[in-house]
C-alpha positions in Angstrom: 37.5 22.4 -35.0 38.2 19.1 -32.9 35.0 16.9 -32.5 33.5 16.9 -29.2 31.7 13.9 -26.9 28.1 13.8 -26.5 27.0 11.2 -23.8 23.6 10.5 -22.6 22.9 8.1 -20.1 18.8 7.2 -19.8 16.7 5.4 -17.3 14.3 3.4 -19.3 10.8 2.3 -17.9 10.8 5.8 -16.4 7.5 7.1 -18.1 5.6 4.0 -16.7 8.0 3.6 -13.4 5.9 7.3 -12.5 2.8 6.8 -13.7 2.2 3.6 -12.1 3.8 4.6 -9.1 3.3 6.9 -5.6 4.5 10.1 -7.0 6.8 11.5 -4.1 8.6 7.8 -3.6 9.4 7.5 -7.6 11.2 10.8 -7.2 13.4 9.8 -4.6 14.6 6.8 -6.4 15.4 8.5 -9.8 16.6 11.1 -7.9 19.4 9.0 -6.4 20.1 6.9 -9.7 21.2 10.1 -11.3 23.4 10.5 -8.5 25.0 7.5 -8.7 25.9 7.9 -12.0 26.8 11.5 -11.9 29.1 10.3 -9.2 30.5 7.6 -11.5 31.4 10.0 -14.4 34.9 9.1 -14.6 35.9 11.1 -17.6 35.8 14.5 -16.1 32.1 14.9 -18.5 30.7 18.3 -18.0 27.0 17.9 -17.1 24.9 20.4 -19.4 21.7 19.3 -18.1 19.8 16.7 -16.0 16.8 15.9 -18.3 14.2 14.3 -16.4 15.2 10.3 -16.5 18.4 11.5 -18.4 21.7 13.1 -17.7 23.3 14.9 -20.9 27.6 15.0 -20.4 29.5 16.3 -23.2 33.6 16.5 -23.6 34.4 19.4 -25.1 37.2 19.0 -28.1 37.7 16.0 -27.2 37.3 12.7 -27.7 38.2 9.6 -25.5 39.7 6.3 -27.4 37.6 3.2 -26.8 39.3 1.8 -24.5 38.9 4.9 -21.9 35.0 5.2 -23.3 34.0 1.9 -22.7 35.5 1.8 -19.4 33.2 4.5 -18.7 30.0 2.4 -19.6 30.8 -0.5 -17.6 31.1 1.9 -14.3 27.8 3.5 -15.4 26.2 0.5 -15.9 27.8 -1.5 -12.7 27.4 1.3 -10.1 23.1 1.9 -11.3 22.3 -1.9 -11.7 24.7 -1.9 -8.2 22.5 0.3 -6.7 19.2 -1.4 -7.7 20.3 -3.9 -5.6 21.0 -1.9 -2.5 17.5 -0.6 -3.1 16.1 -4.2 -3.9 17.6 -6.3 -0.5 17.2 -3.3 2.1 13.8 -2.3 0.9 10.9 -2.2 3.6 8.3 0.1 1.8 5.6 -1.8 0.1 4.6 0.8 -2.2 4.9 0.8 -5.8 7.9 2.6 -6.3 10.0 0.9 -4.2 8.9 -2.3 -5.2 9.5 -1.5 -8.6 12.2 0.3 -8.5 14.3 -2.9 -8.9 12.8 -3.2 -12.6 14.6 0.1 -14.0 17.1 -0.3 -16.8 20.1 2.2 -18.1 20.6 2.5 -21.7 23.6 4.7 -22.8 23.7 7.0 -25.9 26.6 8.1 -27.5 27.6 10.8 -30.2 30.3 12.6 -31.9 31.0 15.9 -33.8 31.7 19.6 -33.8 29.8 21.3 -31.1 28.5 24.6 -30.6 27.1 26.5 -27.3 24.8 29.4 -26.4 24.8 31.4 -23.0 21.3 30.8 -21.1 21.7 33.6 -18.0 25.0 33.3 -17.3 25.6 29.4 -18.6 27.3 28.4 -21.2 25.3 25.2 -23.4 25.7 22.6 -25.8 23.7 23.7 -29.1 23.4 23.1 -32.8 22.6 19.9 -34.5 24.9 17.4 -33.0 22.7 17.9 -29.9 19.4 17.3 -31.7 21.0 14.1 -33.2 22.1 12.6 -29.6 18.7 13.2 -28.5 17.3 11.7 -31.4 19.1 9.0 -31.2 17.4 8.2 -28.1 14.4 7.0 -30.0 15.1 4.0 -31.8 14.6 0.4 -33.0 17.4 -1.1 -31.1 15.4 -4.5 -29.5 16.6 -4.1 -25.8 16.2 -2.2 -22.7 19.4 -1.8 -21.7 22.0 -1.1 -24.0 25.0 1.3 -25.1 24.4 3.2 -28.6 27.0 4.4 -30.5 26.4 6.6 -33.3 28.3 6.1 -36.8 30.4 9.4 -36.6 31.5 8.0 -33.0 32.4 4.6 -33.9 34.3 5.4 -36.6 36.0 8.0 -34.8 37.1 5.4 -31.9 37.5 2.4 -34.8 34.8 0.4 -33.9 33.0 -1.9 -36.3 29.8 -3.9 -36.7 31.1 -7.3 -35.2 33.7 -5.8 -31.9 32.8 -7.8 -29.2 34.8 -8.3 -25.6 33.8 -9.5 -22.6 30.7 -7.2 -22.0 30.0 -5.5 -25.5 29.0 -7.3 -29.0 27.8 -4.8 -31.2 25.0 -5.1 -33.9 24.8 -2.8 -36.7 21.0 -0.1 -36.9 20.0 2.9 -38.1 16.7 5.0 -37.7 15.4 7.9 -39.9 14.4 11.0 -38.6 13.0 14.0 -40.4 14.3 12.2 -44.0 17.6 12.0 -42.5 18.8 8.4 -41.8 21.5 7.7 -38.7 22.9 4.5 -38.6 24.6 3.3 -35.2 25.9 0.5 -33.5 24.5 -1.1 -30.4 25.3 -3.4 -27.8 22.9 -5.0 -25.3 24.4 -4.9 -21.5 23.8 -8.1 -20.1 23.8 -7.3 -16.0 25.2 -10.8 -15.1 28.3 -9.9 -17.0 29.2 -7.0 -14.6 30.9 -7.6 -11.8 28.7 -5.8 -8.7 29.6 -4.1 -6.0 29.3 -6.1 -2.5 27.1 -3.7 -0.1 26.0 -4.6 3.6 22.8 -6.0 3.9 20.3 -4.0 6.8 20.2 -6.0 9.9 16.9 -8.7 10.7 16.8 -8.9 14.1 15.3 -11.9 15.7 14.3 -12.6 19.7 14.6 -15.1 22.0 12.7 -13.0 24.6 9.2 -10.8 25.0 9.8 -7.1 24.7 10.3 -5.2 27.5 7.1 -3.7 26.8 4.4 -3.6 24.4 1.9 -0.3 23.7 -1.3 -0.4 20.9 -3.2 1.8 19.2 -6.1 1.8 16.5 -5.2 4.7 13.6 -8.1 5.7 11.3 -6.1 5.4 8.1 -4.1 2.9 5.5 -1.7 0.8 6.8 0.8 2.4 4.1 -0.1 5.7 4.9 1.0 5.2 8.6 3.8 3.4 7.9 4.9 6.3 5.5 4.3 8.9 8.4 6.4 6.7 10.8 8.9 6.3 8.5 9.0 9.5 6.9 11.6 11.6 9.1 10.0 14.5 8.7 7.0 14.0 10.2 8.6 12.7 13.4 8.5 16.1 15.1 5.0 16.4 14.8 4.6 13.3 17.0 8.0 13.1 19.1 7.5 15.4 21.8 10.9 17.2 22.4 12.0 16.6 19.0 14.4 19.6 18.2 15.4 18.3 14.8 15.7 15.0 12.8 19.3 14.6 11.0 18.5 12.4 8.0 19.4 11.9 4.0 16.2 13.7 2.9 17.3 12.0 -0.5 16.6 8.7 0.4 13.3 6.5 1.0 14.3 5.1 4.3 15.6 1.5 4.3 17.5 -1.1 6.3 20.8 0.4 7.5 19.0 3.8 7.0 20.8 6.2 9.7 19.0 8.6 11.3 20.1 11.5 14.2 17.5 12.7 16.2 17.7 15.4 18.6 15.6 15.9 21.6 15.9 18.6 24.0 19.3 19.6 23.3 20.9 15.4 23.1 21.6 13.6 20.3 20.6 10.2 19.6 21.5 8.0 16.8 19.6 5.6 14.6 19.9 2.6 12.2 17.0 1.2 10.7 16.7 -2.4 10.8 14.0 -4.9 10.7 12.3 -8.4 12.3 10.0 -11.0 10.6 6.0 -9.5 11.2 3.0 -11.9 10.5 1.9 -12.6 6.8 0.1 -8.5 6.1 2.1 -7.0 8.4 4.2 -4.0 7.9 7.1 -3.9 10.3 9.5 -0.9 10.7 12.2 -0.6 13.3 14.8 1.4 15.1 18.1 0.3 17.2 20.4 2.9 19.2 23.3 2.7 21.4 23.0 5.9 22.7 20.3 6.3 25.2 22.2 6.1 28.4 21.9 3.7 31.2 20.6 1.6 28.1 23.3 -0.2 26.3 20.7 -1.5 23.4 17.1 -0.3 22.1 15.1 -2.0 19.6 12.1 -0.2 19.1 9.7 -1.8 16.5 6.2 -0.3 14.6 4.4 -3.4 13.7 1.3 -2.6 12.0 -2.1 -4.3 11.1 -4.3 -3.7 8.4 -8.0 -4.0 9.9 -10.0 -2.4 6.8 -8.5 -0.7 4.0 -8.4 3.0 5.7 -7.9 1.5 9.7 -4.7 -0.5 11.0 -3.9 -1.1 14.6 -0.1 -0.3 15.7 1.6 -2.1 18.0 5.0 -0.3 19.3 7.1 -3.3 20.9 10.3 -2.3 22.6 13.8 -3.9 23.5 16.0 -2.9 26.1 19.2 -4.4 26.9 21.4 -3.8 29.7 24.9 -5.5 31.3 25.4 -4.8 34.1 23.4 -5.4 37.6 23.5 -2.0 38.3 22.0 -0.6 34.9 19.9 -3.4 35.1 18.5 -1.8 38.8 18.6 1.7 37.2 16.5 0.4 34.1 14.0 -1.2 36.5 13.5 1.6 38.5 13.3 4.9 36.5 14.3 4.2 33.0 12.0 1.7 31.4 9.0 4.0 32.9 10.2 6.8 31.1 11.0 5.1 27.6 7.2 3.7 28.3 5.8 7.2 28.9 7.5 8.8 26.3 6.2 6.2 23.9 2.6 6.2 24.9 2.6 10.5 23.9 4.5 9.2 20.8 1.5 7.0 20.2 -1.2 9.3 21.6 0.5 12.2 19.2 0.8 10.4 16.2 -3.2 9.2 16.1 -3.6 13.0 16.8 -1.5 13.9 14.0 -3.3 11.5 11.7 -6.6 12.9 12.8 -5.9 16.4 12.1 -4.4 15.4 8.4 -6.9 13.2 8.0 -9.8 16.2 8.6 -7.8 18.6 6.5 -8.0 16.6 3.2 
């Protein structure tokens, strides 16, 4: 039988990334790492199973020369440490996992041999020792944190030696025992200034030569995190947006700048890109800009909030509105801006209510 190709790419620092980390946040971000590199499986892998921190592919009967395999680590490697960046320049939560979310590394471990499968309901899965090895292989004594692995049987099945080296790979020769069995590998650090990126837009920091059109503030009887997390959080926003049909949003995602957003109240549909201005040293800023509110050409709407003890913060909701012509301008004056003011005083008003009740049901 033909040998077959076991490749496991991990996210190390997971274990501590969670534990030290707000629970629901630290899923979101793994949660899209493994997409990206699901989505950057070039070789047509079959995915047997997403393992926590880990995505197990395997090639059945086949194995890829090292010139095709290797090309398939670099886009792994340069789409996650890609990513981290995206999730590094556009972040605006403070917490834990998005601040240290940056901080995860991949490392990539990579087997050979003759594969065998059971059927689990219905699905047809790797099995047999080759897949115990892989795993295995996983724990070892290679002195990095992000790295490719090659196991013996692979690298002499692709013809590489102790010693290959290009422009992003120099590989060291290791080996680990496990259950009196020893399995030597090679291994190559991934140094991330040797890949080459990809560009991504940076969210938008808006700055003002002028006061807002209007200014609204409220005292909230909890964390400044925790409100910032309910404002932010999409789907809260129909408990505190009053005609909120539905909210339209990557429920994937921790929102961040260039975050888009649709939200649709009574029946219209209004969209959102999160964006961002320069708050006072301890504030936590959050904002929202649409072209689609009619008369209004632009709206900035910003949540700047104020820690006052560590479970009270005072919100401040400061509003743009920008308008060309004389005639908007006169439309604005007269019946517009009132509204966008009411509407965002109940917004106000609603979420302290909403905080309230969450807060008295813990």
């Amino acid at each position: 039988m033909d040998k077959s190709l076991l490749f496991l790419p991990d996210i190390s620092g997971f274990t501590e990334f969670v534990q030290t980390t707000e629970a629901r946040h630290s899923e979101h971000v793994i949660a899209e790492l493994l997409e990206v590199l699901i989505e950057a499986n070039m070789l047509d892998l079959e995915l047997a199973e997403i393992e926590g921190d880990a995505l197990f592919f395997y090639k059945e009967n086949e194995v890829p020369d090292a010139e095709t395999l290797f090309a398939q680590v670099e886009r792994m490697f340069t789409d996650f440490y890609s990513h981290l960046e995206v999730l590094k320049k556009n972040r605006i939560c403070p917490c834990q996992a998005c601040s240290l979310a940056p901080n995860l590394q991949l490392k990539i471990v990579i087997h050979s041999g003759v594969l065998q499968f059971i059927n689990v309901k219905g699905k047809r899965k790797p099995f047999g020792n080759q897949v115990i090895e892989v795993h295995r292989l996983l724990k070892n004594d290679v002195p990095h944190d992000q790295y490719v692995l090659l196991s013996s049987s692979l690298a002499d099945s692709i013809a590489v030696s102790e010693g290959f080296k290009n422009k992003l790979f120099t590989f060291y020769k290791g080996a680990n025992e496990y259950d009196g069995k020893v399995l030597p590998y090679l291994y190559s650090e991934i140094e991330k200034e040797d890949l080459q990126l990809i560009p991504f837009s940076k969210g938008r920091t808006v700055n003002f030569d002028v006061s807002p059109s209007f200014v609204i503030k409220q005292q909230y009887p909890i964390s400044a995190t925790q409100l910032l997390e309910y404002i932010t959080n999409y789907s809260y926003r129909h408990y505190w947006t009053e005609g909120v049909d539905k909210v339209t949003y990557n429920e994937e995602e921790v929102t961040r700048l260039g975050t888009e957003h649709v939200c649709v109240i009574n029946g219209k549909h209004f969209d959102f890109t999160t964006v961002v201005k320069e708050g006072e040293p301890g504030q936590l800023v959050y904002g929202e800009y649409t072209t689609s509110l009619p008369p209004v050409d632009e709206l900035y709407q910003f949540f700047v909030i104020t820690p006052v003890t560590e479970q009270s913060c005072i919100l401040e909701l400061e509003v743009y509105i920008a308008t060309k012509s004389w005639i908007k301008k006169m439309v604005l004056f007269l019946l517009v801006k009132k509204e966008i003011k009411k509407s965002g005083k109940q917004a106000l008003h609603s979420l302290h209510e909403f905080v309230v009740s969450n807060s008295n049901a813990r």
